[in-house]
C-alpha positions in Angstrom: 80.6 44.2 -27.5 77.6 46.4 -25.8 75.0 47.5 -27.8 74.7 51.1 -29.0 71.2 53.0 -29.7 70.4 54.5 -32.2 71.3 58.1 -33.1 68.8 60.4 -32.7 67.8 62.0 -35.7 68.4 66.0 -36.3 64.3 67.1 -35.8 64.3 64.7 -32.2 67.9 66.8 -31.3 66.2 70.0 -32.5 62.7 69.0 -30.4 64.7 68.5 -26.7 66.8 72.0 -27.1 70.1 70.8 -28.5 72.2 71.8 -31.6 74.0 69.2 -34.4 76.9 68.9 -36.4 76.2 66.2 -39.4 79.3 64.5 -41.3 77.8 64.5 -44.8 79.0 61.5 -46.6 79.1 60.4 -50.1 76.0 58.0 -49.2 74.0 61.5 -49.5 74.9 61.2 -53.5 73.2 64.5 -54.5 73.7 66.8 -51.5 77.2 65.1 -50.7 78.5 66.5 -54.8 76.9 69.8 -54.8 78.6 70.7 -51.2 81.6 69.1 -52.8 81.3 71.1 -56.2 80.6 74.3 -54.2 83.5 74.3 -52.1 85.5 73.3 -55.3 84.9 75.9 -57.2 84.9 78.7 -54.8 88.3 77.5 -53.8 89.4 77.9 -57.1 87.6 81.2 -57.8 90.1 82.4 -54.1 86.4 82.8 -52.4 85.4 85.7 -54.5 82.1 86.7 -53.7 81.1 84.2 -51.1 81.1 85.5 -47.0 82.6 82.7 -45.0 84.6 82.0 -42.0 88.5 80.6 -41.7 90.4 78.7 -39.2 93.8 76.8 -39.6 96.5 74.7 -37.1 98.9 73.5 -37.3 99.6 70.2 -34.6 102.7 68.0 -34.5 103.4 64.8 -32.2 103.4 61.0 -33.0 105.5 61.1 -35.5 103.4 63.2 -38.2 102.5 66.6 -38.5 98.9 68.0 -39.1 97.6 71.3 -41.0 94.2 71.4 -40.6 92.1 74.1 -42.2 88.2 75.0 -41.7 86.1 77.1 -44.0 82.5 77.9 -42.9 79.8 79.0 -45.1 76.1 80.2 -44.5 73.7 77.8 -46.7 72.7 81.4 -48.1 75.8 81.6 -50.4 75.6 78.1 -51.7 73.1 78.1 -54.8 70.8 75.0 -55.6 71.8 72.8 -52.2 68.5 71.5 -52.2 68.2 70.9 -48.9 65.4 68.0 -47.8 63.5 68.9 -44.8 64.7 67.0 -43.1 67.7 68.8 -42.6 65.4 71.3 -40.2 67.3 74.7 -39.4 70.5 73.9 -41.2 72.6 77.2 -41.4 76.2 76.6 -42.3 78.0 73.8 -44.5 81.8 73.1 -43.6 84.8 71.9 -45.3 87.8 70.5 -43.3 90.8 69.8 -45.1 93.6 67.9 -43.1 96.9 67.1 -45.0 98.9 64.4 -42.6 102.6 64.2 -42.6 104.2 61.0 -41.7 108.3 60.0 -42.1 107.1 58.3 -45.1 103.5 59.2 -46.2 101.3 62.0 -46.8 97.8 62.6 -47.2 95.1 65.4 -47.9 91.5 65.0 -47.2 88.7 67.2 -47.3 85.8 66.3 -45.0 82.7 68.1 -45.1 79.9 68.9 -42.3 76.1 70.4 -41.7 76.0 72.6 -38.7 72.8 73.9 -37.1 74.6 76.7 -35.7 75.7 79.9 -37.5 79.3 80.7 -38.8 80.7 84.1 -38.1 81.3 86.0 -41.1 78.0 87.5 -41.6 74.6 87.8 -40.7 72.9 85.6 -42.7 73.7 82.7 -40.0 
């Protein structure tokens, strides 16, 4: 098996021009609830009150069918992240929810993700 460096971390990524998209995990205990309590609740509030940005699809082959849906937010809306520094220039958290069809299965999984980049439902990205 070859070896594989290192990631480089978001501020080195930042510091040679690029942008980064972060899976945040549950090993990030504190950050990894609150984005996880945010997105539950304003889901269950229908969104009121928060700007954020929607995509869904729909794919199908393999034998299983796949709805995927994406809602963006701008770190603005989400009260008490307490984002560490060294998150630099974080703008927009992301919850991705696939639910997976199979002839005999199904499954529905939110993921959740730290963009640098903005969203585009306001200007606060």
């Amino acid at each position: 098996m070859p070896w594989a460096p290192k990631p480089p971390r978001p501020t080195q990524i930042i510091k040679e021009g690029g942008d980064y998209i972060l899976a945040l995990k549950a090993n990030q205990k504190t950050l990894y609830k609150r984005v996880k309590a945010f997105f539950k609740e304003a889901v269950a509030s229908g969104w009121e009150g928060i700007n954020y940005s929607y995509y869904d699809a729909t794919n199908a082959g393999h034998y299983r069918i796949e709805y995927r849906q994406v809602w963006a937010v701008p770190i603005s809306q989400v009260p008490n992240l307490g984002i560490a520094k060294k998150w630099t220039r974080l703008k927009t958290i992301v919850m991705v929810r696939r639910k997976r069809t199979l002839w005999n299965d199904q499954t529905d999984n939110p993921s959740y993700y730290m963009f640098l980049f903005g969203c585009r439902c306001c200007t606060d990205c």
